[in-house]
C-alpha positions as CSV (number, residue, x, y, z in Angstrom):
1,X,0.0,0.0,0.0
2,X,0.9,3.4,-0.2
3,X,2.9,5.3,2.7
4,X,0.6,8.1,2.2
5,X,-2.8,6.4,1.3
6,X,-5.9,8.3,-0.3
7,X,-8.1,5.4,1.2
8,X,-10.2,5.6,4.3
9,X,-9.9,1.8,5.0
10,X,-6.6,0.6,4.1
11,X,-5.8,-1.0,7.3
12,X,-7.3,-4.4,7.9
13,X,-7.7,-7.3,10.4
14,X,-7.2,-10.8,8.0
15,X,-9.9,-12.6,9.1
16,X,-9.2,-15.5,6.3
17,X,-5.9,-16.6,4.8
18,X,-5.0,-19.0,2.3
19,X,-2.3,-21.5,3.5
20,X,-2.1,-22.5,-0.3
21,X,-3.1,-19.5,-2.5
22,X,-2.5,-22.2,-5.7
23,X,-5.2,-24.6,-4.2
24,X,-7.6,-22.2,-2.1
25,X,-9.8,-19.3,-3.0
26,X,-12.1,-17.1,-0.5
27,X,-15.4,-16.1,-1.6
28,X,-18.4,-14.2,-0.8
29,X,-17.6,-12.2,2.0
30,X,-21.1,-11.4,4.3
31,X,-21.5,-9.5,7.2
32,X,-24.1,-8.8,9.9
33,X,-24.3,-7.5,13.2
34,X,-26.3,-9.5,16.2
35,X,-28.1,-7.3,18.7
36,X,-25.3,-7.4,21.3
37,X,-23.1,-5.8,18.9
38,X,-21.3,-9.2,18.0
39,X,-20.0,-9.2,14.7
40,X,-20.9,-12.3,12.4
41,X,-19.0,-12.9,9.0
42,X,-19.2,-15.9,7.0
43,X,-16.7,-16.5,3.7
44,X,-16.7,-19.0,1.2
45,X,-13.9,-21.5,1.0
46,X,-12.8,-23.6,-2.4
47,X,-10.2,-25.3,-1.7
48,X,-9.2,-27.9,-4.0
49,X,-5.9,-29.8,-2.2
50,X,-6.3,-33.5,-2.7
51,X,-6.6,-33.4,1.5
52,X,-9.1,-30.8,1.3
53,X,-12.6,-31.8,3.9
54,X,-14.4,-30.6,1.5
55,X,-14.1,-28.8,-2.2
56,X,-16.7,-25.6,-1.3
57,X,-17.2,-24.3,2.5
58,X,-19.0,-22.1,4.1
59,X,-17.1,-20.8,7.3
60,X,-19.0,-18.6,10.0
61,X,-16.8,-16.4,12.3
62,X,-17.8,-14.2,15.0
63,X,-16.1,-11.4,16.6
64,X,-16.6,-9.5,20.1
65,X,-14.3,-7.1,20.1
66,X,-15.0,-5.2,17.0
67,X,-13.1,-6.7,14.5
68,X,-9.8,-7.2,16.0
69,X,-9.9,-10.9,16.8
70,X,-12.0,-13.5,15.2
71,X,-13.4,-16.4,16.5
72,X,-14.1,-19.5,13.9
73,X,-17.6,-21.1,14.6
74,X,-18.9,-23.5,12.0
75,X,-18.1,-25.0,8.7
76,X,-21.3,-25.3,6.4
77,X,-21.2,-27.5,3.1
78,X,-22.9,-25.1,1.2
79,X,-22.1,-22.5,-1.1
80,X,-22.9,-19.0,-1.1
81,X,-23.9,-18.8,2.2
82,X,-25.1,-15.3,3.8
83,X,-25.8,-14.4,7.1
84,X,-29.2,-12.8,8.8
85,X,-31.3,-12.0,11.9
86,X,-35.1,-13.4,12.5
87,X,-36.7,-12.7,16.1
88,X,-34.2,-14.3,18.0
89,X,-32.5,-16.5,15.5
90,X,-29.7,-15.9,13.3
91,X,-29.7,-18.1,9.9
92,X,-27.0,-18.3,7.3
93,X,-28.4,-19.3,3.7
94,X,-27.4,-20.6,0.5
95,X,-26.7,-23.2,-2.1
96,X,-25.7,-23.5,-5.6
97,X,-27.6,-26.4,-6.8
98,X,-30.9,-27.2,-3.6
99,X,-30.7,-24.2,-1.1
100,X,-29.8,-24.9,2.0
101,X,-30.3,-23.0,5.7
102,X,-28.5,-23.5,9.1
103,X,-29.3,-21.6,11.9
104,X,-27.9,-20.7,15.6
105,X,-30.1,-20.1,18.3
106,X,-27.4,-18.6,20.5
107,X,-25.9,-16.3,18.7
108,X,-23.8,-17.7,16.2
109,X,-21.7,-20.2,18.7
110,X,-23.1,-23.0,17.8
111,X,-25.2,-24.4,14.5
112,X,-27.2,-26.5,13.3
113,X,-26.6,-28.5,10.1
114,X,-27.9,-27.2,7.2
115,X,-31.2,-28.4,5.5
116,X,-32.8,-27.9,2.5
117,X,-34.9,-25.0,2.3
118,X,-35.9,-25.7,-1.6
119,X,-35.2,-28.0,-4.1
120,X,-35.8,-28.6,-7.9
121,X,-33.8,-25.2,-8.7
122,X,-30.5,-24.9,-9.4
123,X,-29.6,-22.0,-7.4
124,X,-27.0,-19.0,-7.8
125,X,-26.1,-17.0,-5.1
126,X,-24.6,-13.5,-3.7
127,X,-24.5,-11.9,-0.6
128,X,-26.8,-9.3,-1.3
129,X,-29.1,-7.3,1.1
130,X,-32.5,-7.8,2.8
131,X,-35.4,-5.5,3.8
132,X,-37.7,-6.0,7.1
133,X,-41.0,-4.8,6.6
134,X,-44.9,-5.7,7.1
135,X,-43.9,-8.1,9.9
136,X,-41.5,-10.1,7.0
137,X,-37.9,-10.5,5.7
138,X,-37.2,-10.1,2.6
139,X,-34.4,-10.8,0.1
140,X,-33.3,-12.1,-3.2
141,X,-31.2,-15.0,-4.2
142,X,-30.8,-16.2,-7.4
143,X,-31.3,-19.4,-9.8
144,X,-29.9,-20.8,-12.6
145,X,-32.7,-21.3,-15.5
146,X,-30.0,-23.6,-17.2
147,X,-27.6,-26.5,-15.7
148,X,-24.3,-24.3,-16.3
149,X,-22.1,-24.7,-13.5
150,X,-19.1,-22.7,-14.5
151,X,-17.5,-19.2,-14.5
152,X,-20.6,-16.4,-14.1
153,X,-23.6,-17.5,-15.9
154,X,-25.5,-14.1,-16.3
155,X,-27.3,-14.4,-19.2
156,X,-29.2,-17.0,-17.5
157,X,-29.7,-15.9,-14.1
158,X,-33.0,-15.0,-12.2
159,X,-33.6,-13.0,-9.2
160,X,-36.1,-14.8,-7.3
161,X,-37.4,-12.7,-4.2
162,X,-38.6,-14.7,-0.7
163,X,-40.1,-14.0,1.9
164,X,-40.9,-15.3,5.8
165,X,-42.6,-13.7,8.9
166,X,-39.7,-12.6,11.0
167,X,-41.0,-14.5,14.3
168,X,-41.5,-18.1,12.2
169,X,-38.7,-20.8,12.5
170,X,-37.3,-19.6,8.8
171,X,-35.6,-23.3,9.0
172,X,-39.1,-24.5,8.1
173,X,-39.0,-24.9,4.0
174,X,-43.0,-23.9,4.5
175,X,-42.4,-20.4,6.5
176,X,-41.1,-19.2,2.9
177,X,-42.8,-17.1,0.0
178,X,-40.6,-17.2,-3.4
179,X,-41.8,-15.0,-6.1
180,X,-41.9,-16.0,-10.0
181,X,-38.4,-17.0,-12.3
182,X,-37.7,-14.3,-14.7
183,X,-34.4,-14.6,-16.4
184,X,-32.3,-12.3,-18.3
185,X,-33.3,-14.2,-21.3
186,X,-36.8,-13.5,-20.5
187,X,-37.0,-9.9,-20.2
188,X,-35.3,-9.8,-23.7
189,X,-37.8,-12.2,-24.8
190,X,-40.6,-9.8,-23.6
191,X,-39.1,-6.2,-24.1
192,X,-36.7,-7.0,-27.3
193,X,-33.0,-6.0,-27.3
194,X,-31.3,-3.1,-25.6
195,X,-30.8,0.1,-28.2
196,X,-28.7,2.5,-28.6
197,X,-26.9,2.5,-25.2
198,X,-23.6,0.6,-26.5
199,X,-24.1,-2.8,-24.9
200,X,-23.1,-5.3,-25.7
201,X,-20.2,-3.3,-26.2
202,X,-17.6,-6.5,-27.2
203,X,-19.1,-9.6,-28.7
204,X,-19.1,-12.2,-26.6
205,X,-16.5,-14.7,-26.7
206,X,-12.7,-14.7,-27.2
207,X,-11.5,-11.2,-28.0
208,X,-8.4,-11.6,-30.9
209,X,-5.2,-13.4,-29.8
210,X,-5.4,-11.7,-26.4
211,X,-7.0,-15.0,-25.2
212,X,-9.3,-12.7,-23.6
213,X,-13.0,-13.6,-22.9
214,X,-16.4,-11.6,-22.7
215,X,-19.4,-13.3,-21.4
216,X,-22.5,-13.1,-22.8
217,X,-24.7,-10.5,-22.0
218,X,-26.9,-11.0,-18.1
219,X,-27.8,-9.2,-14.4
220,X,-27.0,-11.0,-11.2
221,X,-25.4,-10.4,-7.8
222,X,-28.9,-8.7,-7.0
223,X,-29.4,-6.3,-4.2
224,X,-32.7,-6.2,-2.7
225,X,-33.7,-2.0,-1.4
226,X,-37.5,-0.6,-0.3
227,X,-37.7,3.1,-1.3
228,X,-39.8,4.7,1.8
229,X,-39.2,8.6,0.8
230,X,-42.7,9.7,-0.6
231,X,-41.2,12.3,-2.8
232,X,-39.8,9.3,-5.0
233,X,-41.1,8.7,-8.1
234,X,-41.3,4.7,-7.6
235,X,-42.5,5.3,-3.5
236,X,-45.4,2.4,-3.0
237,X,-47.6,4.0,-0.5
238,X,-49.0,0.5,0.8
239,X,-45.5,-1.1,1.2
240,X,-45.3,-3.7,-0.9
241,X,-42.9,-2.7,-3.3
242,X,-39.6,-3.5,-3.6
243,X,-36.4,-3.0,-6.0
244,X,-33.5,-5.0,-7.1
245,X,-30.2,-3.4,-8.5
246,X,-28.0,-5.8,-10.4
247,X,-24.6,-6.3,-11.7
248,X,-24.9,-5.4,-15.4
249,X,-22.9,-8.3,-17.6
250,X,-22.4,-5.7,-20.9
251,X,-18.6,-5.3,-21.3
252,X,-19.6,-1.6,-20.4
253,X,-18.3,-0.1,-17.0
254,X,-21.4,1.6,-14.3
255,X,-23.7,0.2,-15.7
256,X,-26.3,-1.6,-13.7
257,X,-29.7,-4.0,-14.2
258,X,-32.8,-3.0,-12.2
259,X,-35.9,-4.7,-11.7
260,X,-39.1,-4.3,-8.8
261,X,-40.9,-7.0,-6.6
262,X,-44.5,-6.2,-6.1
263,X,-45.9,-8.3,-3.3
264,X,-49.7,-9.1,-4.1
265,X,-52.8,-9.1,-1.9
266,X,-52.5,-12.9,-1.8
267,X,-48.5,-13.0,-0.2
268,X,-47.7,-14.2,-3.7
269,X,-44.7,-11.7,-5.5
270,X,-44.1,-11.0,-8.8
271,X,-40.7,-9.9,-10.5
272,X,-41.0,-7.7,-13.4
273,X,-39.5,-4.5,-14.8
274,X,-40.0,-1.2,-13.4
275,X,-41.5,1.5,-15.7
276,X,-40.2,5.3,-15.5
277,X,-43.0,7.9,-15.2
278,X,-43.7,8.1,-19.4
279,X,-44.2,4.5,-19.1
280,X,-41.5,2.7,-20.7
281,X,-39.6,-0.7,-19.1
282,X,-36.2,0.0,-17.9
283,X,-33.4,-2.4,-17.5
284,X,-30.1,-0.4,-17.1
285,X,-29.5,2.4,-14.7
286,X,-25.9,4.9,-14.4
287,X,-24.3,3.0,-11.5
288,X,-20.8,3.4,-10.4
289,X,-19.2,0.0,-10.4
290,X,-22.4,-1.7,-11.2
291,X,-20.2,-4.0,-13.9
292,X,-18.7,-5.4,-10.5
293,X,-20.2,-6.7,-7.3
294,X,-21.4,-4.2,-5.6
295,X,-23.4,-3.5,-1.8
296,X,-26.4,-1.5,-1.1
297,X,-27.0,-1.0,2.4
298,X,-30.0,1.7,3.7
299,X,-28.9,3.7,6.8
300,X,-32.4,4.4,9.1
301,X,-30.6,6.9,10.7
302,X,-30.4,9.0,8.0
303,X,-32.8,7.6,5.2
304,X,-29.7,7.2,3.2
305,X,-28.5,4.3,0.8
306,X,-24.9,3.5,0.8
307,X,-23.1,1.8,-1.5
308,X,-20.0,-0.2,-2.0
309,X,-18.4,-0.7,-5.2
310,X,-15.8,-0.9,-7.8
311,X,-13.6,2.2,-9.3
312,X,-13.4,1.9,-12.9
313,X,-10.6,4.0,-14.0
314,X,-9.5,2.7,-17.5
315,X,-12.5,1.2,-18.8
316,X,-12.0,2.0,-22.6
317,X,-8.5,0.8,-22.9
318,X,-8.0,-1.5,-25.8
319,X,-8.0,-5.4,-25.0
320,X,-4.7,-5.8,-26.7
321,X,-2.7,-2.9,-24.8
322,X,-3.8,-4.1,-21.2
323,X,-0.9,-5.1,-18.8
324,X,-0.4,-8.9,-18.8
325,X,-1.4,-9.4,-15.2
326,X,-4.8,-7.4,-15.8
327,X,-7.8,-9.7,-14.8
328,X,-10.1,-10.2,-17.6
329,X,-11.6,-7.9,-20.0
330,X,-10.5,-3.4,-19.5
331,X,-13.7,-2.8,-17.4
332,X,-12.6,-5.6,-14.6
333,X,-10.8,-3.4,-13.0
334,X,-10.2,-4.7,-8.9
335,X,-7.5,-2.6,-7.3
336,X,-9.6,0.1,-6.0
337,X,-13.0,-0.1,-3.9
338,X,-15.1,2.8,-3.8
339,X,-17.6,4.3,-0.5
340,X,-21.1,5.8,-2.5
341,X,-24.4,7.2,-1.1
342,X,-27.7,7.8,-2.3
343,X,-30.9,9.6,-1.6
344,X,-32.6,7.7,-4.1
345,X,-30.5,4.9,-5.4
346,X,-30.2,6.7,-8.6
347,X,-28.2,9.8,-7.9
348,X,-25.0,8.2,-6.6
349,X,-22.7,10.3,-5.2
350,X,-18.2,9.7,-4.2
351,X,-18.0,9.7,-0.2
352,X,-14.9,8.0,-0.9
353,X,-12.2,6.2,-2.0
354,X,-12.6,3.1,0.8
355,X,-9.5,0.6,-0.4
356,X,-6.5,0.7,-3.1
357,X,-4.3,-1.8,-4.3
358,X,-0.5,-0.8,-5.1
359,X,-0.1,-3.0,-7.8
360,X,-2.0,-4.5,-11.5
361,X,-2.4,-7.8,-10.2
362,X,-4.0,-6.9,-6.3
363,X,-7.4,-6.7,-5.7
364,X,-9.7,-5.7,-3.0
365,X,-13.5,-5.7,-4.0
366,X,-16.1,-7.7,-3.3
367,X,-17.4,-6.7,0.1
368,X,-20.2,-6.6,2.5
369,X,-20.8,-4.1,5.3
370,X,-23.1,-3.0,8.1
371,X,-23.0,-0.3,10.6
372,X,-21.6,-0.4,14.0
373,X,-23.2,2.7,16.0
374,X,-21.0,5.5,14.0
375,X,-19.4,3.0,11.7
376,X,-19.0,1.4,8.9
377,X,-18.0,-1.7,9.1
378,X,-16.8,-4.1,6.2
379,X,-15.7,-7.5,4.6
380,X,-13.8,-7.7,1.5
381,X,-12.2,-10.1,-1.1
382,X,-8.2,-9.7,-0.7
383,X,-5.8,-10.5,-3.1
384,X,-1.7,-9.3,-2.4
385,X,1.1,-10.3,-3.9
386,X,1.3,-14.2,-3.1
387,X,-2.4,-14.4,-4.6
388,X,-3.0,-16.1,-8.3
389,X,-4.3,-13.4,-9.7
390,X,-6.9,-10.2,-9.0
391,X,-9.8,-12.4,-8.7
392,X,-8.6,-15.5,-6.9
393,X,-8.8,-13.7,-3.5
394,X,-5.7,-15.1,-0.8
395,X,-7.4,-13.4,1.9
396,X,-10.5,-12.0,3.2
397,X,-10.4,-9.0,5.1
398,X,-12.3,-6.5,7.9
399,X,-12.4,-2.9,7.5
400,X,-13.3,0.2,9.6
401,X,-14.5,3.0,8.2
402,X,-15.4,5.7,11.4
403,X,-17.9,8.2,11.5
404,X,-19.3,7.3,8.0
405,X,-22.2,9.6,7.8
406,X,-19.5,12.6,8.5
407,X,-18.9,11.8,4.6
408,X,-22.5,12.8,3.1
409,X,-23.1,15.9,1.9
């Protein structure tokens, strides 16, 4: 790092490191607090070593001092898994093929096994977000509408909303409402290709000789948000609304997919596009580092949204002039993680620059955060030097950002 750092978060606590970064990858950061102020973080492990327990694992840790000292509680065989308070219950969910719930009745120290919550969907997930309202929990995790197990499917991805009563065991596969599938491929189907916005903006597949790839066109990594300010244009007056912000697959940089949830008289919801006020569908949205993972997360403080995300700062570079240890395609740019906020989850606006990497081939993205009294707190992907490369995160990480909201204007 650098002696004399721009970033508001450089220093960290390793709360995961690889013993072989070859053979093991950390995942998926998440991160909640428990109403005692505990802190509880779960990571996804691959770890392919011939000795290896087990090839993906979900690993809970807790922490009581704040993030300086972490206490390992569980290992889940699951993947994807992500962290969340019911009543007096904390659950961690996820799955990539059935989806799968544990749960800890005191506080994270000790767990159940996981069971399966659903099954006959091959599910996708991401850390994401929830929203607590009407008595409910609510989030979004995401299926596969086709059996590709590799790399980052978008094109075929579907956020699927759920939802539970917060004082029902949400172990229970019947205390859940899921909403319908709708793809990517669907909303094409029904609303016809994107115009005259630039995307896709490479073809997809191999790039020249550069051996470079771009994926076909998708949305995922969904963040799940309830607009409450009246004034809004998209404010629901009875509640029921909610909207999802995506990570646009385009080859474009901030870029982002949206989509609503409207929850029917019945309990039943349905995913669809939202329309602007002349009536028209819209899919993309201006969003800084929406061609990465990002995290939304609503302060009720303040009524104000708060986003993590990655900086794009060479975007447009050609794919045969990028350095040889750049990850990916020019918009996949890693090394420097970004601190946003919102009134209205359209406006975005720089609080920050959180984390930066010194070199090409570092990386520190992929986080998850949640506010501890006057601070934000956070859990990020890590790669340094002894990493693979910028994806294939050696470590994952806790940050401290204090006396966030001093950074709104």
């Amino acid at each position: 790092m650098p002696e004399a750092s721009r970033a508001l978060a450089n220093e960290f606590v390793a709360v995961w490191r690889a013993v072989d970064p070859t053979h093991q990858i950390g995942y998926c950061p998440a991160l909640t607090i428990l109403p005692s102020g505990r802190l509880l973080g779960t990571l996804l492990i691959r770890d392919t070593r011939p000795a290896a327990a087990a090839d993906w694992l979900v690993q809970g840790y807790t922490s009581d001092d704040g993030g300086k000292t972490w206490v390992r509680r569980t290992d889940i065989p699951m993947v994807d898994g992500f962290p969340f308070v019911a009543g007096s219950t904390v659950y961690i969910i996820g799955g990539r093929d059935d989806l799968k719930i544990a749960k800890s009745d005191d506080w994270g120290d000790t767990w159940s096994e996981a069971v399966p919550l659903e099954t006959g969907k091959l599910w996708y997930s991401y850390p994401g977000s929830t929203v607590c309202a009407n008595g409910r929990i609510y989030m979004v995790r995401e299926c596969r509408t086709e059996p590709v197990k590799h790399g980052y499917p978008a094109w075929i991805l579907a956020p699927v909303v759920m939802s539970a009563a917060l004082d029902d065991d949400l172990a229970q596969p019947g205390a859940w409402t899921y909403s319908n599938v709708l793809s990517f491929g669907d909303v094409l189907e029904q609303h016809g290709q994107p115009n005259l916005i630039g995307v896709p903006f490479y073809p997809a597949g191999r790039q020249g000789e550069s051996g470079r790839a771009m994926s076909k066109m998708g949305w995922g990594e969904a963040n799940l948000v309830q607009i409450t300010d009246p004034d809004h244009v998209w404010y629901d007056p009875t509640g029921r609304t909610f909207h999802m912000f995506m990570r646009a697959a385009t080859g474009r940089a901030n870029l982002a997919c949206m989509a609503k949830a409207v929850e029917r008289d019945d309990g039943g919801i349905t995913v669809e596009l939202e329309r602007t006020p002349s009536g028209d569908p819209i899919l993309y949205v201006p969003f800084p580092g929406g061609h990465i993972g990002f995290i939304l997360l609503h302060d009720p403080e303040t009524g104000l949204h708060w986003m993590i995300s990655s900086v794009a700062t060479d975007s447009m570079r050609r794919v045969d002039r990028l350095h040889a240890k750049h990850y990916g395609m020019p918009f996949n740019e890693r090394r420097h993680l970004g601190l946003y906020f919102s009134k209205n989850c359209m406006d975005w606006c720089f609080a920050g620059l959180l984390v930066e990497g010194d070199e090409v081939e570092r990386s520190c993205y992929g986080g998850s955060c949640a506010i501890d009294g006057d601070d934000l707190v956070i859990l990020m992907r890590t790669a340094d030097a002894n990493a693979r490369n910028a994806h294939d995160s050696n470590l994952i990480t806790f940050h401290r950002v204090k006396d966030f909201r001093e950074l709104a204007y």
